[in-house]
N, C-alpha and C positions, 0 to 999 in steps of 0.2 A: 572561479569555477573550474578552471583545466588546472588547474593545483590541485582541486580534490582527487582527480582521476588518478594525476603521477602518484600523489601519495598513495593512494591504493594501488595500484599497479606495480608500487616498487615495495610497498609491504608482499603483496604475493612473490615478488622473487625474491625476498630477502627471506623467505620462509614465515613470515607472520601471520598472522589474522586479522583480517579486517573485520570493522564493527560499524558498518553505515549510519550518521544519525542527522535527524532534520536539524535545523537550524532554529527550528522553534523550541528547541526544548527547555526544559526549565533546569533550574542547579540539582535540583533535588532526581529527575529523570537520567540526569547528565551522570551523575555520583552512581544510580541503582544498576545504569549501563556499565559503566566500569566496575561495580564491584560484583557482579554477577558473571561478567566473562574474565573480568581480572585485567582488563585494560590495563598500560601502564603511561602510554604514549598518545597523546592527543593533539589531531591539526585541527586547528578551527580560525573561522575568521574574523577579520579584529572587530565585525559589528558585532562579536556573540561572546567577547575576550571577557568582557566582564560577568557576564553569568557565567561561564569558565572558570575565571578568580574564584567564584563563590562555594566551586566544588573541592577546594583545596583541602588537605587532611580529613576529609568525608569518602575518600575513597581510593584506591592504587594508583591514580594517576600520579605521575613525578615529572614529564617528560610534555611541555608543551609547545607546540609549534605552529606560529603564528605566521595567518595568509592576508594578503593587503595591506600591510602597512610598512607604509617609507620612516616611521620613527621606527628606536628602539622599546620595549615593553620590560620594565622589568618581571624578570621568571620566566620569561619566552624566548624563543630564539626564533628570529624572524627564516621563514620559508626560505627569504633567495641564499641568505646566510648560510643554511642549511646547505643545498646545492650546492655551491661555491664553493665549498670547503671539501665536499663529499669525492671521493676514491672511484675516477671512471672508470673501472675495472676491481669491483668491487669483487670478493672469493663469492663462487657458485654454490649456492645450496641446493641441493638434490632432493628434491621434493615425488613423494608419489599420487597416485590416486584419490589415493586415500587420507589424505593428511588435509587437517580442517581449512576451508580458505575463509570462510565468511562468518558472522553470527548476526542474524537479522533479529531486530525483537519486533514480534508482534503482537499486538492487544488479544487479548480472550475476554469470557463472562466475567472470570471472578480473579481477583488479585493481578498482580503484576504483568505488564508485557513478556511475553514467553521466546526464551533465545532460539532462535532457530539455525539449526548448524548445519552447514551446505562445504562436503569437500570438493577438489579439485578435479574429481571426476563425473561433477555436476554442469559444469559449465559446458563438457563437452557433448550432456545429453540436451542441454538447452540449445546450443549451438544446431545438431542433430532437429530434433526437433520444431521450437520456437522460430530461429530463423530461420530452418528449410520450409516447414510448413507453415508457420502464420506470417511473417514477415515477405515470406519469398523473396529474400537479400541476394546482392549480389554486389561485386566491388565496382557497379558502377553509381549503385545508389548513393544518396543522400538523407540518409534518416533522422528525420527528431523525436524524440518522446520526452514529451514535455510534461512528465511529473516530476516533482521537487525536490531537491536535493536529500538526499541519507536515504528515499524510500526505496526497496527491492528493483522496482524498474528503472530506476534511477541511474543503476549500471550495472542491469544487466542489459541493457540497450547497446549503450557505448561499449562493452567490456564482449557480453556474451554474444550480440550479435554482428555491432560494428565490423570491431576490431577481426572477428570469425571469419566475417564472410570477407573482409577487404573493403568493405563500405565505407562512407565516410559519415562524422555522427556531428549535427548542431548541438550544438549546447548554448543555453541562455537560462538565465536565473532571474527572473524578473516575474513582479504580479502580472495576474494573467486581464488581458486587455485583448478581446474580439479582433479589434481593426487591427492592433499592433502583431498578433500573433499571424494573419492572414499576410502583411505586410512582410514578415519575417519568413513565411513559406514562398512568399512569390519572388522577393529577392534573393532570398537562398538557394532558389530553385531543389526546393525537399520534394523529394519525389516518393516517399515514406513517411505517412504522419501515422503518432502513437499519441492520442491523445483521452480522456475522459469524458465519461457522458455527457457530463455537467459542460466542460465545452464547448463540445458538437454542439450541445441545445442551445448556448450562447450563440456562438457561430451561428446558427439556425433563423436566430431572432433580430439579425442584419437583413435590413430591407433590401441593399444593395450587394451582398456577400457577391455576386457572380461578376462585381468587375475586377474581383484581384484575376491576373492570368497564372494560372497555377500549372506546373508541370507533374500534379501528382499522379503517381501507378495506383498506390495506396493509401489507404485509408485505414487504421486501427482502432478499437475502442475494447476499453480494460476497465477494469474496478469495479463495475455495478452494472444491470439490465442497462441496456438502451433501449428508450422507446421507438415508436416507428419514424413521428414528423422530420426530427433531425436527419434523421437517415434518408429519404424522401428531399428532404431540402438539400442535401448535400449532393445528391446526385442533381439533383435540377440543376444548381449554380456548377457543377465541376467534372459531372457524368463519372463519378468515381463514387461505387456502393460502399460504405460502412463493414466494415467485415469486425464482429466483437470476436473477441476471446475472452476465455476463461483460465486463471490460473489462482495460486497461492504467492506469497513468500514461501512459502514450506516447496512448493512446485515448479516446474516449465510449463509452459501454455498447454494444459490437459485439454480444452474443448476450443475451436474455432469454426469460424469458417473460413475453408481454406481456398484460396486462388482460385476462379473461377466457376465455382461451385454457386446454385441456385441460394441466395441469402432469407429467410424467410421471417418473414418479421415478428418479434421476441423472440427469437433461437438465439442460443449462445454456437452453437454451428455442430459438426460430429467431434468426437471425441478424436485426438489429433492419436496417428500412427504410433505404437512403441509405448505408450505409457500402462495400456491396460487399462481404462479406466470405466468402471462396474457401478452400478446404481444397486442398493441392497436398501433392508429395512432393517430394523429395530437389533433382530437374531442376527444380521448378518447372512441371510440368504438374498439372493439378487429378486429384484423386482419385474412384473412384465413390464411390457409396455404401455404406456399411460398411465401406471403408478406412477405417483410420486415416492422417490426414493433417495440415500444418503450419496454423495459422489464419493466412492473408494476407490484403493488402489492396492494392491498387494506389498505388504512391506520391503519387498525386493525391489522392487520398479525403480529403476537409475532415474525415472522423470524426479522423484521426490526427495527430500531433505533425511539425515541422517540421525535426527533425533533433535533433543533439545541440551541445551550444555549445562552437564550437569544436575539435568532433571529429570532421576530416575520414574516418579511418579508422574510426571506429563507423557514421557517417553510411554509408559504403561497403559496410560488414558486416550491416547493418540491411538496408538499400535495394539487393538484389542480385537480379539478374536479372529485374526486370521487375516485381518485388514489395515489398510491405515483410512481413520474416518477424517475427514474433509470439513466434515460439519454444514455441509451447504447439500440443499436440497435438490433435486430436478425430476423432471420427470423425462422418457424419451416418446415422440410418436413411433407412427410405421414407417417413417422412412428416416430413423436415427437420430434426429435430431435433438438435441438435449436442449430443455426451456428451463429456466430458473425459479425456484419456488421459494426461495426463501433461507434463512440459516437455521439449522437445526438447535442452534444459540441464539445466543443474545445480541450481537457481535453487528455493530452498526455500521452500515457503508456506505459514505456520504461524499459527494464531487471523489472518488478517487483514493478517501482516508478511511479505514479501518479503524474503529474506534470502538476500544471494549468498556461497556459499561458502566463496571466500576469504577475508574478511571475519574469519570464525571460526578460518579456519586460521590466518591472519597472527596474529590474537589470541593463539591456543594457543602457536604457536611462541615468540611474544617471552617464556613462563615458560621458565627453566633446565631443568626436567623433561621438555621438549618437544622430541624429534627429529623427529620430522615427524607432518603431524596433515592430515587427511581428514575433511570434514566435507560430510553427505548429509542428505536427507531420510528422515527413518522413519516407516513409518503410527502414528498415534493415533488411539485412538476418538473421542475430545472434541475434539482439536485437528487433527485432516484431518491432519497431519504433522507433527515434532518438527525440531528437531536433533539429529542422534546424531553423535559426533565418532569416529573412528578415532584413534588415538595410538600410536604409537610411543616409547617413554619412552628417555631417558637413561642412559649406565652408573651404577649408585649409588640409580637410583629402583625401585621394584616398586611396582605395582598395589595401591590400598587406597582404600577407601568417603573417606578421609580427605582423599586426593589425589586424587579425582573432586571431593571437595566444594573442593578450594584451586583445583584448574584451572576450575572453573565461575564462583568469586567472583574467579576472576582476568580471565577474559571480561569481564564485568560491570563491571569497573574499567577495562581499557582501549578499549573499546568499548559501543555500548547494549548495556543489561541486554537489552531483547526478544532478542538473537540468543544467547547464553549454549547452550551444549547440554547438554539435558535428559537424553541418554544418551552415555554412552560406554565405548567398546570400546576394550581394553586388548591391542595387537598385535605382533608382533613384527617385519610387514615392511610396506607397502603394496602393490598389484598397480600398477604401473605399463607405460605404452606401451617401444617401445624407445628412441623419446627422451628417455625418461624421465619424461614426465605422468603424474599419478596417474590411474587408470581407475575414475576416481568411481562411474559408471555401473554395473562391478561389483559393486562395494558395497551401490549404494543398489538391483538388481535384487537380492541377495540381502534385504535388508531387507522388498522388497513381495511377494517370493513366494509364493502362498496368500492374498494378504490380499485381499478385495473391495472396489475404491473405492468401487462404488454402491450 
């Protein structure tokens, strides 16, 4: 895991681009990530070497470099190798503001994960921002944020806030386990946790959570609404309020609540200093108060990403009418406070994972059993939203506990396991537009009906 950081950290000064990716991904995601940003160089570790092998001559990679392993690999060149051999006084590249550091892909509604391009003068408004106002860091902290490796927070924790403020960052890689992670803040003494809804409500659901001795200031929560109980349980056992935030991969933390500030429960908190950030409708004029409205931001605002790579038509669709749209809904009260209402897409956000759609459909279609498949968000109490798949089966197939269980382990093989759906409904038609789109949207309103986000 502290492999992955040097290698990123010594791409940014050697002048490169970094291209963060989970560890779950498949050959076929591994290859669309390289040949989209043009990758040419790739670390990865020896549990992932062989869906790695599989991406060979399917895309620019030529260059791989291999973490944990005491053998040799033929076609790798093992990490410490690397090091060893490497020029401690390596020639300075003069890099500015402006010159690309990162490319995140994230999921959307339709087709492919979308590259999002973040330069060198991003990190400093995240810095500015993120860790002055939602983290409150200082070089005496101990921060962990415990999302999984490749995803955006992943490092910008360690990178944009750690390393910023002078803090110091946990890193651990490991399935997520209640006792074990409570264990690891009370021996680490973390005095900054950055953790996910799905978590907290974990954490929540320990009878005895209040005998780890915890040295925390704070408490964070990212990726999706948190409801109240977790929040409530957490102060009971540790007298430390939940404070969420709001942000993108595209963004820095656009909405929290910040340090000492009244937490009110369902608010994602005020909109954080410096980013500008405006609630509008449909036209693009702002909304009042207690509308529900889209969360924008003016496409100058140093809080957000600089486009997509190489995607003159997303960059267009993003960046329209005067605004950059967000795609996520809110409303604000009278006393500013922004509540979350929903995605103005399709765009599913489940324990922490962003997960678009299509993704799942393409997945389901490519088994025989599968004529067409619709896949939405559905409420969970512990996980803020699932995936629940619609299907349409095949002549020859019927409906059975057995063939839910092959079309979920069949996800999971051509695709990351995180997006696999957890529910599915077994149909006979889809509701679609009259050009024929599927109308997600019906689906997934029947799905939240009755059900209370906050």
């Amino acid at each position: 895991l502290p492999e992955a950081h040097v290698a990123q950290l010594g791409t940014f000064v050697a002048g490169g681009v970094a291209v963060p990716c989970s560890e779950m991904l498949k050959e076929k995601e591994i290859a669309y990530r390289s040949r989209v940003s043009g990758a040419e160089v790739i670390v990865a570790d020896i549990s992932v070497a062989d869906t790695v092998d599989g991406t060979r001559g399917k895309c620019p990679l030529q260059t791989f470099i291999l973490i944990g392993s005491e053998k040799e690999r033929e076609g790798w060149i093992r990490f410490e190798d690397l090091v060893s051999r490497g020029d401690p006084n390596p020639a300075k590249v003069r890099l500015t503001a402006d010159d690309p550091m990162t490319i995140n892909f994230t999921s959307g509604t339709t087709g492919n994960p979308k590259p999002v391009v973040h330069k060198h003068r991003w990190m400093y408004c995240h810095n500015r921002v993120t860790a002055r106002y939602w983290y409150d860091a200082s070089p005496e902290d101990i921060i962990w944020a415990t999302t999984a490796p490749g995803w955006a927070k992943w490092y910008w924790s360690p990178v944009g806030v750690s390393l910023t403020t002078g803090a110091s960052q946990l890193l651990y890689n490991g399935r997520f386990d209640a006792e074990r992670y409570l264990h690891l803040i009370e021996k680490y003494r973390v005095t900054k946790l950055c953790a996910t809804p799905t978590e907290y409500r974990l954490f929540a659901q320990l009878p005895d959570m209040g005998k780890y001795k915890l040295v925390l200031k704070d408490a964070l929560s990212a990726g999706e609404p948190l409801n109240v109980e977790p929040i409530e349980a957490f102060k009971r056992a540790f007298g430390v309020t939940i404070r969420d935030g709001y942000g993108q991969t595209e963004s820095v933390c656009l909405v929290c609540n910040l340090p000492g500030m009244p937490v009110k429960p369902g608010a994602m908190g005020l909109p954080t200093p410096g980013p500008g950030v405006v609630l509008i409708d449909e036209k693009g004029n702002p909304v009042s108060r207690g509308e529900v409205g889209e969360i924008a931001l003016k496409p100058d605002s140093p809080a957000i990403f600089d486009g997509y790579w190489n995607e003159p038509e997303l960059d267009a669709e993003a960046f329209s009418g005067g605004w950059y749209r967000t795609g996520d809904l809110a409303r604000m009260d009278e006393d500013g406070y922004l509540f979350f209402e929903g995605r103005a897409d399709d765009v599913i956000l489940t324990s922490g994972y962003r997960i678009g759609p299509f993704e799942v459909e393409d997945a389901l279609v490519s088994h025989p059993a599968v004529v067409e498949a619709a896949a939405v968000a559905a409420p969970h109490r512990e996980r803020g939203e699932i995936v629940k798949a619609f299907i349409v089966l095949a002549e020859g197939y019927s409906p059975s506990d057995e063939l839910t269980k092959e079309l979920q382990e069949h996800v999971k093989r051509v695709t990351a396991p995180y997006k696999y759906p957890r529910a599915i409904e077994y149909v006979t038609s889809l509701p679609k537009t009259t050009s024929g789109k599927i109308k997600r949207a019906v689906l997934k309103r029947r799905e939240w009906e009755g059900w209370d986000r906050h």
